[in-house]
C-alpha positions as CSV (number, residue, x, y, z in Angstrom):
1,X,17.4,-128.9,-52.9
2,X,18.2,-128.6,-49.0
3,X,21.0,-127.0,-49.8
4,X,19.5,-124.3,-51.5
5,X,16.2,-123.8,-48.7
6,X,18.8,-123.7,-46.0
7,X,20.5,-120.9,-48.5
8,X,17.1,-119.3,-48.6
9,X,16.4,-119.8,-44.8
10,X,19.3,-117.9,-44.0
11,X,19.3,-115.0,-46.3
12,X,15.3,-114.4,-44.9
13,X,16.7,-114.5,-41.0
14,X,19.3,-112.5,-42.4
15,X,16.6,-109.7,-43.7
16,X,14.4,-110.4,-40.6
17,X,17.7,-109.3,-38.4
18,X,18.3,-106.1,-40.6
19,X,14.5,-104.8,-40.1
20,X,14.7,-105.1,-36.7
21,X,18.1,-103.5,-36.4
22,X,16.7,-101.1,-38.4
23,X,13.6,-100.5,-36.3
24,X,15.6,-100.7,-33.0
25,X,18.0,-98.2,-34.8
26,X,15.2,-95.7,-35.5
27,X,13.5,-95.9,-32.0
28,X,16.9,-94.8,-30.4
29,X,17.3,-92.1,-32.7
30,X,13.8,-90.2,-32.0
31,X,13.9,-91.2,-28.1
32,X,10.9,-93.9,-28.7
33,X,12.6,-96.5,-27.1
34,X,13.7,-94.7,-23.8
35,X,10.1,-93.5,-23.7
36,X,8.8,-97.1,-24.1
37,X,11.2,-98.8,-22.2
38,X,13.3,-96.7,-19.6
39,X,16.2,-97.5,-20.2
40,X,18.6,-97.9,-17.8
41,X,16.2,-96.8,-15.4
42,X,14.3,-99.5,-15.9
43,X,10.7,-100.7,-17.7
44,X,8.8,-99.5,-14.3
45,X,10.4,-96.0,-14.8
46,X,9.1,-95.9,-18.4
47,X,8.2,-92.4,-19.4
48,X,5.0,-93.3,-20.9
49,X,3.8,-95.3,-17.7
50,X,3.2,-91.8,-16.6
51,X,3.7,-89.2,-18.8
52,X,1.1,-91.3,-21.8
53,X,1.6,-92.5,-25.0
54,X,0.6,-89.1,-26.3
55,X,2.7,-87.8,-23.9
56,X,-0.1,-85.8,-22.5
57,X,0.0,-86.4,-18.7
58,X,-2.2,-87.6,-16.4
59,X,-4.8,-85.0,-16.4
60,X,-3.8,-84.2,-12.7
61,X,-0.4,-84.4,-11.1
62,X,1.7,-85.3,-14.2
63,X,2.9,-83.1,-16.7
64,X,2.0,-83.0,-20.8
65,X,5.3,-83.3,-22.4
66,X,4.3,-83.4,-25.9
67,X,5.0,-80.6,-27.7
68,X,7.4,-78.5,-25.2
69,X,10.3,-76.9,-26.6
70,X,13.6,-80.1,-26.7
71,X,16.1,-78.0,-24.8
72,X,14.0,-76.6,-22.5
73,X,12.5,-80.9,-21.8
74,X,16.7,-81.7,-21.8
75,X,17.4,-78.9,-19.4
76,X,14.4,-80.0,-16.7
77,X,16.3,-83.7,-17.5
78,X,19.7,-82.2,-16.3
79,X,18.2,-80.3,-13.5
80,X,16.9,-83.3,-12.4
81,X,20.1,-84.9,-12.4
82,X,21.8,-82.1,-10.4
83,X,19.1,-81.9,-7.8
84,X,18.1,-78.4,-9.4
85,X,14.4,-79.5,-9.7
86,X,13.5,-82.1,-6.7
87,X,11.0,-85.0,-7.5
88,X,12.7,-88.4,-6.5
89,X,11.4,-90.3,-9.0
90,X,12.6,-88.1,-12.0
91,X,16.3,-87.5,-9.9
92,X,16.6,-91.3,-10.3
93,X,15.3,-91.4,-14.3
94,X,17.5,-88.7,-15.2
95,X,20.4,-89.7,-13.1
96,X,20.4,-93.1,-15.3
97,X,20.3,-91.6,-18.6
98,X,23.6,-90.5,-20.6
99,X,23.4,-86.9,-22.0
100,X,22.6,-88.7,-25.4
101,X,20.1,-90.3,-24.2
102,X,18.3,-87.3,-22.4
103,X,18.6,-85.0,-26.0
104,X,16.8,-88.5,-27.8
105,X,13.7,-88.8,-25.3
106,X,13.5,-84.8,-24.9
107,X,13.4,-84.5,-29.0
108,X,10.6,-87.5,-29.1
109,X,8.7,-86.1,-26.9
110,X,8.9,-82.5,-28.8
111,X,7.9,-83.6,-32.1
112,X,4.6,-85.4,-30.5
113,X,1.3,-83.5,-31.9
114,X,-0.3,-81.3,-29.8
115,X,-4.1,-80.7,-29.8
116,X,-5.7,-77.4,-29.7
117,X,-7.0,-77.5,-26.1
118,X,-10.2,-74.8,-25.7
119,X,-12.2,-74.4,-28.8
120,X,-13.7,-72.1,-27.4
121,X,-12.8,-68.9,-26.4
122,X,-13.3,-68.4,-22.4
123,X,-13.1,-64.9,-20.3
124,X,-9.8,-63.2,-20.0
125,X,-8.0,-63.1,-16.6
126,X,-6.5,-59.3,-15.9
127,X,-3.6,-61.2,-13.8
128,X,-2.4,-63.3,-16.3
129,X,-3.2,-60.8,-19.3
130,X,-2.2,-57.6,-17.8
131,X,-0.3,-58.7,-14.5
132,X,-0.4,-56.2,-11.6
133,X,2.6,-53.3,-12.1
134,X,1.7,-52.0,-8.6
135,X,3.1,-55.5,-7.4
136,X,5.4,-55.5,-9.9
137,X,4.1,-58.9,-11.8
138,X,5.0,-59.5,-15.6
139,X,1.7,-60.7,-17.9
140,X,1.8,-64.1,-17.6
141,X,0.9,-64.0,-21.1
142,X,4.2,-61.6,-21.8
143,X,6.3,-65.2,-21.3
144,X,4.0,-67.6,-21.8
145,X,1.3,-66.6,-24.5
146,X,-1.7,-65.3,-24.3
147,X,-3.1,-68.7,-25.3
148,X,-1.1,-70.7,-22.7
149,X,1.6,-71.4,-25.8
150,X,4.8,-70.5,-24.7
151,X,7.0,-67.7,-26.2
152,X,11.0,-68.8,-27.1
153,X,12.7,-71.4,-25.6
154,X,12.7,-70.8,-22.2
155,X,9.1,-70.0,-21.2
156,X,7.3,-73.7,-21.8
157,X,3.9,-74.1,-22.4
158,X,1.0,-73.8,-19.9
159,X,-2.1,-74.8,-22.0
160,X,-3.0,-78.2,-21.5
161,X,-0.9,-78.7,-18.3
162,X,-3.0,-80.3,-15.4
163,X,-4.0,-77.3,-13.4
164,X,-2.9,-79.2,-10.2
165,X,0.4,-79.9,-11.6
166,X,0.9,-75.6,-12.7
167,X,-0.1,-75.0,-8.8
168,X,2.6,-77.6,-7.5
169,X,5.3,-75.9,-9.5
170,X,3.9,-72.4,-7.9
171,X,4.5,-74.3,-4.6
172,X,8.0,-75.4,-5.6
173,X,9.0,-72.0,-6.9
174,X,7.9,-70.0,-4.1
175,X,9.6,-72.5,-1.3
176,X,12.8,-72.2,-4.1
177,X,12.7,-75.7,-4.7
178,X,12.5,-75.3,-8.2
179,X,16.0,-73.2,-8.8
180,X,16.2,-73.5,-12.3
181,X,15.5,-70.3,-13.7
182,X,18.9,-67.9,-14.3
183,X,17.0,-64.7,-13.9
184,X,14.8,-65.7,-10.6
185,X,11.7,-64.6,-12.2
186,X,9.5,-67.4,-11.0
187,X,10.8,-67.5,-7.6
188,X,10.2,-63.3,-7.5
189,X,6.5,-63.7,-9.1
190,X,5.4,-66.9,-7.1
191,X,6.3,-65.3,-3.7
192,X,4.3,-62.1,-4.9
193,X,1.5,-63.7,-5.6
194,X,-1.1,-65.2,-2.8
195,X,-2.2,-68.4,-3.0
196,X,-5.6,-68.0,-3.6
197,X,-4.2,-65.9,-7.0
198,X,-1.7,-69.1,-7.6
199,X,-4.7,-71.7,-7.2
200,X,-6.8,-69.1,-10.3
201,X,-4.1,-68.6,-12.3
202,X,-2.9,-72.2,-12.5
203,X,-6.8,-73.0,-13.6
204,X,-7.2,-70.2,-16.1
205,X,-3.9,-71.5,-18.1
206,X,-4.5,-75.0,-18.2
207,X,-7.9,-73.8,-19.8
208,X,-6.1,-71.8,-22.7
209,X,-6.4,-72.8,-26.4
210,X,-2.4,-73.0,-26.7
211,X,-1.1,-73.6,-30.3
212,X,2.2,-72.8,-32.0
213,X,4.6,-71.5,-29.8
214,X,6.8,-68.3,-31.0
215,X,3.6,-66.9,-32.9
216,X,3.6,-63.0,-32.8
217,X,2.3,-61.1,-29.2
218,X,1.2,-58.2,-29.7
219,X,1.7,-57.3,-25.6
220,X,5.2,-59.5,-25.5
221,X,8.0,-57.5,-23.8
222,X,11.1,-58.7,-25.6
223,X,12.9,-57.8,-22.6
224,X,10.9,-59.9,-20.3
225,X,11.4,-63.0,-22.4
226,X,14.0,-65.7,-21.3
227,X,16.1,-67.2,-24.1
228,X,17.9,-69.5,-21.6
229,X,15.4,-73.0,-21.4
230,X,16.1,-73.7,-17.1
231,X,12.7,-73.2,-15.9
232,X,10.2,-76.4,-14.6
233,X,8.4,-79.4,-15.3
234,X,7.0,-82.0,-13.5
235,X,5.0,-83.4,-10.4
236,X,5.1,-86.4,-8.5
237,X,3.5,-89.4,-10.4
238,X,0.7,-90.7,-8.5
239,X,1.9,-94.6,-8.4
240,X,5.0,-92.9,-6.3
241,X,5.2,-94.4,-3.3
242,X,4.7,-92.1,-0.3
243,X,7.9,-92.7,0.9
244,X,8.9,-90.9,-1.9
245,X,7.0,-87.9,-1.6
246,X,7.4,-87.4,2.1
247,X,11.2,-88.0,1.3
248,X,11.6,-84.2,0.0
């Protein structure tokens, strides 16, 4: 009779050890894991201890990544890595994950549901609808949708992005310390525009309905779109330490 609950006892640990292989199996597949725990960089470096566990941001400084594009996420991860974007915090992250590792967390953080962010409609803004052809500015809305959703794989998302965190990365790209777009169109458009039209633009996007990126534009320049995903994400997290941020 021992014999056979001692049989029993091991072939339940035995099951108990296969579900969680199982479940540690499946959270390294889709990313969850890195996202939960770091990684290599560490359960302080978490991506959710920032980023949420919606992956929506902060509200303020920190980026939504749920429902960006996965190469364009993996890209920002390598440029990162290769000092291409500067943020100390995420040089360090991506810097300890293996290429695998940056595609997992990247494709997580992809697949996360996205809300629909304005329900209602709010007035248009000429600059970011129309742009200025006597400047020579693009439509906003020509790469990134006219409701803030992001057209092909290199033009991310703007609806739903902190409107503090859009303005940052206008900041970056016009000092070029974001050089991570092949083409130079942000560095050309952010140095155009002044900083009072930066501050309104970056506030009129995050207010935008966003939806389903790569839906038909009807004012989309083909041309104008770029199909390579090396353009920016992400602020510096407001646990950083100040050391950090005056380290740029």
């Amino acid at each position: 009779m021992r014999c056979i609950s001692a049989i029993a006892a091991i072939i339940l640990l035995g099951g108990c050890a296969q579900t969680e292989s199982t479940s540690a199996d499946r959270l390294a597949e889709t990313g969850e894991l890195i996202a939960l725990s770091g990684a290599d960089a560490g359960a302080r470096n978490a991506c959710f201890t920032c980023h949420g566990l919606d992956g929506m941001g902060d509200g303020d400084g920190v980026p939504r990544l749920a429902g960006l594009e996965a190469g364009y996420l993996e890209r920002q991860m390598i440029a990162y890595a290769d000092g291409l974007r500067q943020h100390a915090q995420m040089a360090w992250i991506a810097g300890r994950l293996d290429n695998a590792q940056s595609r997992a967390v990247s494709a997580y953080y992809a697949q996360l549901p996205v809300p629909t962010f304005a329900p209602a409609a709010i007035p248009g803004m000429a600059l970011y609808d129309e742009g200025d052809p006597a400047r020579g500015l693009p439509a906003c809305g020509d790469c990134h949708g006219t409701r803030g959703e992001g057209i092909g794989a290199g033009n991310p998302a703007l609806a739903g992005q902190p409107a503090a965190y859009l303005a940052h990365q206008l900041e970056q790209w016009r000092g070029a310390r974001r050089r991570t777009d092949p083409g130079e169109v942000m560095l050309r458009i952010s140095q155009v525009l002044t900083p009072a039209e930066s501050l309104a633009l970056s506030a009129y996007a995050a207010r935008l309905a966003g939806g389903p990126a790569g839906l038909p534009h009807a004012a989309a320049s083909p041309a104008a779109h770029r199909g390579d995903p090396r353009n920016g994400v992400s602020a510096l997290p407001l646990h950083e330490p100040e050391s950090a941020r005056t380290a740029r």
